[in-house]
C-alpha distance (Angstrom), angle and dihedral (degrees) to the residues before:
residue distance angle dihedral
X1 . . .
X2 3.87 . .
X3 3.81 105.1 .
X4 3.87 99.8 -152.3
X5 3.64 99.8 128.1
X6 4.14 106.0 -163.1
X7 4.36 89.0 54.1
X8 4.07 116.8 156.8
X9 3.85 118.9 -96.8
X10 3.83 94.4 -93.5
X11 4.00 101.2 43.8
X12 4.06 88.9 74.7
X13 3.64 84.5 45.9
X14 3.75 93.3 54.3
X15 4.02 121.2 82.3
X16 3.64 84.7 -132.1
X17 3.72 89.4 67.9
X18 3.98 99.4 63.3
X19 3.63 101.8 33.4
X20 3.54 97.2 -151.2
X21 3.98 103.2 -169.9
X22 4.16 111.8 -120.7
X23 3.95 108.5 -110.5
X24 3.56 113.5 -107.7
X25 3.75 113.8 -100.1
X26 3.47 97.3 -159.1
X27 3.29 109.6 56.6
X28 3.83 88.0 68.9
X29 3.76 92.4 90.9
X30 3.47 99.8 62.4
X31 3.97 88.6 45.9
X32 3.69 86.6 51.9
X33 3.75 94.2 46.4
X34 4.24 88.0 40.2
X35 3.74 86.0 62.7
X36 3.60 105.0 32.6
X37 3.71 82.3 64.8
X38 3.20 105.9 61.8
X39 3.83 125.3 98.8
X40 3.54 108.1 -84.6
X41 3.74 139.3 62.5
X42 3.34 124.0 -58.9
X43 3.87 104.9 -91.1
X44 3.86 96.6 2.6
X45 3.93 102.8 129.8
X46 3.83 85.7 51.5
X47 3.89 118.9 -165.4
X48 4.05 90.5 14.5
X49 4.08 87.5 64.9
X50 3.65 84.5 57.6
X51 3.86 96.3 45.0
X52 3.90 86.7 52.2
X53 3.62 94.2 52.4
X54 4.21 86.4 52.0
X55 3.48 93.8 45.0
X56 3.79 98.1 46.5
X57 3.92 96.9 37.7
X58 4.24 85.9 48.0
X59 4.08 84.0 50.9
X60 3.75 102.4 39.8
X61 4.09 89.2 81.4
X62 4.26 74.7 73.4
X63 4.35 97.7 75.2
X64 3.43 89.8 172.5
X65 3.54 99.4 67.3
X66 3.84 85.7 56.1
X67 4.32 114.0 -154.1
X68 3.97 98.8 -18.4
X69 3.74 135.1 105.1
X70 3.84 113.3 -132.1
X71 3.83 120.3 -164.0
X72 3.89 89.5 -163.7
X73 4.53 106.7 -173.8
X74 3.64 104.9 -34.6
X75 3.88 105.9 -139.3
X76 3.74 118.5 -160.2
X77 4.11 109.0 -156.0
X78 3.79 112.7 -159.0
X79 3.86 111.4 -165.3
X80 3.88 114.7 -158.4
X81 3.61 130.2 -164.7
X82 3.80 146.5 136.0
X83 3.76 125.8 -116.7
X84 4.13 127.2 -155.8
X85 3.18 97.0 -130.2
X86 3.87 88.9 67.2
X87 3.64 85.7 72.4
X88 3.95 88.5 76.2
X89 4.06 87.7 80.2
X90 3.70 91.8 -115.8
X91 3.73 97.7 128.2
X92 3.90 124.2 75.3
X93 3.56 86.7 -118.1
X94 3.76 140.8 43.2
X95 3.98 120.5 -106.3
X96 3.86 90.8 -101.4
X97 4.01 87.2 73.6
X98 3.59 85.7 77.4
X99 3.66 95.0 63.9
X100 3.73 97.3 33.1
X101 3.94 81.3 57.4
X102 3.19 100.4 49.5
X103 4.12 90.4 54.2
X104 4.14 83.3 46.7
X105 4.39 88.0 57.4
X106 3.83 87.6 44.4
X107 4.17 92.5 45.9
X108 4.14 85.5 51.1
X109 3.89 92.6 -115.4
X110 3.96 108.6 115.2
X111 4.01 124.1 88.7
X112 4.18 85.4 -111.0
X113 4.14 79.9 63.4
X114 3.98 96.0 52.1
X115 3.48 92.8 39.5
X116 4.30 98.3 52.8
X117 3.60 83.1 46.3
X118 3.49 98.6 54.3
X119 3.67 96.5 46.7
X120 3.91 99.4 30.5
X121 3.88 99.7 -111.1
X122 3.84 117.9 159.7
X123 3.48 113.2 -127.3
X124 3.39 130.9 -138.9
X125 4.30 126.5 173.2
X126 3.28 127.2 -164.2
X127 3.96 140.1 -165.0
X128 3.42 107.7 -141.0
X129 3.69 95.2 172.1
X130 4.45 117.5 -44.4
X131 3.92 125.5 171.5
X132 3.95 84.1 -83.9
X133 3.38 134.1 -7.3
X134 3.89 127.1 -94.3
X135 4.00 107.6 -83.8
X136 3.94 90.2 -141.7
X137 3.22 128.3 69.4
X138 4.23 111.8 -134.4
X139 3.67 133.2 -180.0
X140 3.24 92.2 -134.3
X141 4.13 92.8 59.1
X142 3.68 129.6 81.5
X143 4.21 119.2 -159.8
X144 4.05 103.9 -142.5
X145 3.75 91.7 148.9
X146 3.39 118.2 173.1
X147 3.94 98.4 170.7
X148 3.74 146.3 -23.4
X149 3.95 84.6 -88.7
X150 3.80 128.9 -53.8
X151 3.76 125.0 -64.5
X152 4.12 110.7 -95.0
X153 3.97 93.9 -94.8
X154 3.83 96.5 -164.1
X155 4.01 73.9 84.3
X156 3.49 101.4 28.1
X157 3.24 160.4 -4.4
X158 4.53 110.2 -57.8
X159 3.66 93.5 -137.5
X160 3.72 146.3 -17.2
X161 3.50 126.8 -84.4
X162 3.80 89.5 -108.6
X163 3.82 88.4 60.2
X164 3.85 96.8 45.7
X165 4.02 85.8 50.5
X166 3.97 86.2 53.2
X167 3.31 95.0 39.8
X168 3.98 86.1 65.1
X169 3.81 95.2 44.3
X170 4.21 97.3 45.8
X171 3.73 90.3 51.4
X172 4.01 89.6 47.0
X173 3.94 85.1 51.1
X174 3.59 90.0 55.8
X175 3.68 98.8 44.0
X176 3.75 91.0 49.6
X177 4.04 95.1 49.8
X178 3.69 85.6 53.6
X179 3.63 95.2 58.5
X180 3.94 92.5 37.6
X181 3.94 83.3 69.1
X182 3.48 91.6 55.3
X183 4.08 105.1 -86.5
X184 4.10 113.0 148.7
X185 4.32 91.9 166.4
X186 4.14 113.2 57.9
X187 3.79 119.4 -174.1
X188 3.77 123.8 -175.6
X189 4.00 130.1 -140.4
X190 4.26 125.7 172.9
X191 3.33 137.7 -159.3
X192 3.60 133.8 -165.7
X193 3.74 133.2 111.6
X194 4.13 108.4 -103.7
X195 3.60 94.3 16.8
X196 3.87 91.7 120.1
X197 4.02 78.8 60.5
X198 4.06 92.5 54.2
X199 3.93 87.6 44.1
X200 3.75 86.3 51.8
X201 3.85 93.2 58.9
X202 3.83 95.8 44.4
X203 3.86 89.8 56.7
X204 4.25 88.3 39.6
X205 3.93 89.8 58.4
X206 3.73 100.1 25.3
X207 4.06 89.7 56.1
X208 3.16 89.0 34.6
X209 4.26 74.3 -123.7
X210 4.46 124.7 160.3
X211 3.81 110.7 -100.0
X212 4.33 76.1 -110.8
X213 3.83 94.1 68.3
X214 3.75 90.4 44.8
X215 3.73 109.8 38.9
X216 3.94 125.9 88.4
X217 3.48 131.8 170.8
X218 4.43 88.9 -104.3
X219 4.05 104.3 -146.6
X220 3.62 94.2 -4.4
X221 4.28 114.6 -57.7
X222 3.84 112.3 -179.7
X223 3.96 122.8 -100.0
X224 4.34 82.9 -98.5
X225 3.89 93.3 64.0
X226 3.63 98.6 34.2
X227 3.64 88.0 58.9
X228 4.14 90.3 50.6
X229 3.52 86.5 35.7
X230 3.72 93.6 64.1
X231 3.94 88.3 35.3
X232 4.21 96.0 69.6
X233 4.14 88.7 36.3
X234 3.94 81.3 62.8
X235 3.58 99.0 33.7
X236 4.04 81.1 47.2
X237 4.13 98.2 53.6
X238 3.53 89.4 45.5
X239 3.44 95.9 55.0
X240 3.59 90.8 44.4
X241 4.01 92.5 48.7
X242 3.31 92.8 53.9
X243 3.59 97.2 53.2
X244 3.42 97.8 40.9
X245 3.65 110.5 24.6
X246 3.49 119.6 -171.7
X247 4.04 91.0 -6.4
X248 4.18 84.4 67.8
X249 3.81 83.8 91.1
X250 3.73 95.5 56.5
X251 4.04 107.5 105.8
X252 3.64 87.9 -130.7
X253 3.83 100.5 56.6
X254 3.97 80.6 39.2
X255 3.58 107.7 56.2
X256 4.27 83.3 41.2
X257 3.47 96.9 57.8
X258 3.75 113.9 30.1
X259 3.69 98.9 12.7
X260 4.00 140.4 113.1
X261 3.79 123.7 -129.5
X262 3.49 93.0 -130.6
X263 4.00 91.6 47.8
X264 3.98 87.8 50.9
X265 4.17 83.3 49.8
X266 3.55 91.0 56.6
X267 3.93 100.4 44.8
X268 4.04 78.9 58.5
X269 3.51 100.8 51.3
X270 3.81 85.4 40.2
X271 3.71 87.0 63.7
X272 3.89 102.5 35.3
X273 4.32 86.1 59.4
X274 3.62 90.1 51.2
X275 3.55 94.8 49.4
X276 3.53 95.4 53.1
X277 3.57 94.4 46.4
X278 3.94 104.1 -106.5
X279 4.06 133.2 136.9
X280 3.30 115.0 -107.4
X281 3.62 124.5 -164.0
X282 4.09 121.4 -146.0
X283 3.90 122.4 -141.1
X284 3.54 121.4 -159.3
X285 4.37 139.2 -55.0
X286 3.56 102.0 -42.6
X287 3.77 94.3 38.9
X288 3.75 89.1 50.3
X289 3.63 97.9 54.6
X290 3.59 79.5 58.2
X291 4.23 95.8 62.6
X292 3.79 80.7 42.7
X293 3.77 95.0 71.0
X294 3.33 85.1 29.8
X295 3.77 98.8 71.4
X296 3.97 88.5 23.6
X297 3.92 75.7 73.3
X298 4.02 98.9 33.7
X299 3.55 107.0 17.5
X300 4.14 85.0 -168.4
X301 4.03 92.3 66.3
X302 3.71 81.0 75.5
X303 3.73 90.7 76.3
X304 4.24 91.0 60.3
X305 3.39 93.2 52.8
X306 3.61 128.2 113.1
X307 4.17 121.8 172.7
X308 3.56 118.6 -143.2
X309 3.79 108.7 -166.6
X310 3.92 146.4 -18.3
X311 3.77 112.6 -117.1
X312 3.52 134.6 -144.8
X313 4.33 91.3 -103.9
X314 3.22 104.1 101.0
X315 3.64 110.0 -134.1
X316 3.56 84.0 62.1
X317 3.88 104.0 95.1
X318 4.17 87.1 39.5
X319 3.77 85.7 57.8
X320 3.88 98.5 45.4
X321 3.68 81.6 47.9
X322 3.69 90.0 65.0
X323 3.41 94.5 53.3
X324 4.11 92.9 40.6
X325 3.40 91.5 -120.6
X326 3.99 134.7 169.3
X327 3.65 114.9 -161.4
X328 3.75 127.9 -150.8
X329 3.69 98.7 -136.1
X330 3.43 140.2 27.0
X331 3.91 111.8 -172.2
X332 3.87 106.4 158.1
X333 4.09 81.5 -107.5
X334 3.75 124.8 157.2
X335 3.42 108.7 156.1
X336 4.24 95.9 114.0
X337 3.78 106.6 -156.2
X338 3.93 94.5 111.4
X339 3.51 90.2 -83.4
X340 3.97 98.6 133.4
X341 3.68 92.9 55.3
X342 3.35 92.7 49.4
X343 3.64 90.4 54.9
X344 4.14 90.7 52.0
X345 3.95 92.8 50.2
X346 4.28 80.3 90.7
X347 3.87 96.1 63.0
X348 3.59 94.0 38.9
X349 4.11 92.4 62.2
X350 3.89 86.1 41.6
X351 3.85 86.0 57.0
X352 3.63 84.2 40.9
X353 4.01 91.8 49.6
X354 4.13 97.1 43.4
X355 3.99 93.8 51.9
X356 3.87 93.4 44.6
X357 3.91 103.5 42.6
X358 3.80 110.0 15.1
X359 3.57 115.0 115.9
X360 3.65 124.3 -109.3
X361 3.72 119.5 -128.9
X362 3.91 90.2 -113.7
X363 4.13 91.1 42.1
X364 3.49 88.8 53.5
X365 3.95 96.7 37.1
X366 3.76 93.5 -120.7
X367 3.92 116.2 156.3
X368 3.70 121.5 -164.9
């Protein structure tokens, strides 16, 4: 990843900026052959065969660690922030959620808390940019405001330019910090009251998709604000089309008009893990829109990317669609806050724990 710090808004939105490496083709062979080997049928552990192959092909750029798959401290990054458009009451709950959430991750109490404990994640929160910032200070939080939440786009645009371009570059910083202290798997989580509304209008003008195909009813709005909900998405792309044109599709003009801070955040440290190499493990819609612009920007990230479940929202599956995606899990969840990945982490290190110590069929002097 280029480390110039003060870049021009379109250099972090250029695959030239983040240099992620191209996975190497050919060691897919020997992966095939490594698992083809072992004692069982050909095929006969299914969708984890395939999540070995990804896990080992991602981690093969790493010759050192010669043919093993190491699930070095998973780190789960939630990104909060609030969002304008909230302000249109159609969320269950009123922006301040976001912040009062935020104080419930740090206090231990949410299902992302149980769920890192169970399975040993680190976790790691960060304020991209709520109504106010948290009035303790937590070693478990990280301050990359960019805002007291985004601007209401259905009337204009969510940030500035100079925001979406930092947006990019704080969530990199936080990516590459994690891996500094050792991380090699990065999940994502976000919180912020209306986000699923943001995430909604990324996939609308990204896809070039109606507000219809794109709009669900997040953590459960009533039939009244779903309807207005999908009302200012429309209103929204429209106003952005005819701005913008053609260039509405771009994932810079995107993420600045319709976009979330902490969405922005994650399409950064989406980018930053690739670059350097790592696995990193997709939650559910609104986290996915987020590896959408990120490999609309570096169509290589695509290759680091694992996808942990398909929620209950129901752009979700038209989404990992886009991005040809299979997920692991499929749970009827929609609660956001990372909490699908964290529930995959499990059948990656039993991937992890079949390719390394399985026997072979000549190790364990089977003949077929």
């Amino acid at each position: 990843m280029n480390s110039q710090s003060n870049t021009s808004s379109s250099s972090v939105f250029d695959a030239h900026y983040w240099a992620i490496p191209a996975l190497d083709e050919a060691l897919l062979a020997n992966i095939d052959t490594t698992i083809a080997n072992k004692t069982k049928p050909l095929g006969a552990l299914g969708q984890l065969e395939n999540l070995a192959r990804q896990l080992a092909h991602i981690q093969g750029i790493d010759k050192q660690q010669g043919n093993k798959i190491l699930l070095k401290q998973p780190t789960m990054l939630i990104f909060a922030a609030d969002h304008g458009i909230a302000q249109n009451g159609i969320s269950i709950a009123p922006p301040d959620v976001t912040g009062q959430m935020v104080l419930n991750f740090l206090a231990g109490g949410a299902a992302i808390n149980c769920f890192c404990r169970t399975f040993d994640w680190h976790l790691q929160v960060i304020d991209a940019g709520m109504l106010q910032p948290a009035p303790i200070q937590h070693a478990m939080l990280l301050n990359k405001r960019l805002g007291e939440g985004t601007d209401d786009f259905s009337q204009a645009p969510a940030m500035s330019a100079q925001q979406a371009q930092q947006a990019l570059v704080y969530g990199a910083q936080v990516a590459q910090q994690a891996i500094k202290q050792g991380s090699n798997l990065l999940a994502f989580g976000e919180m912020g009251i209306g986000n699923t509304s943001s995430a909604s209008a990324l996939l609308s003008l990204l896809g070039d998709f109606a507000p219809e195909l794109t709009t669900g009813k997040g953590t459960g709005i009533n039939e009244q604000q779903f309807v207005k909900k999908m009302q200012l998405i429309d209103q929204a792309i429209n106003r952005v089309k005819t701005h913008h044109g053609d260039s509405a599709q771009h994932p810079a003009i995107a993420l600045m008009e319709v976009g979330g801070f902490e969405i922005g955040q994650i399409v950064g440290a989406m980018l930053a893990t690739a670059a350097a190499g790592k696995t990193l493990l997709v939650d559910g819609f609104i986290v996915t829109v987020a590896a959408l612009i990120a490999t609309k920007i570096a169509p290589r990230s695509r290759g680091y990317m694992l996808f942990a479940h398909t929620s209950a929202e129901q752009a979700h599956e038209l989404v990992l669609s886009q991005l040809e995606a299979q997920p692991l899990l499929s749970l009827g969840m929609r609660l956001g806050e990372g909490t699908g990945a964290a529930l995959a982490l499990p059948l990656l290190q039993a991937a992890a724990s079949f390719y390394n110590d399985m026997a072979t069929f000549a190790s364990a002097q089977v003949k077929v």
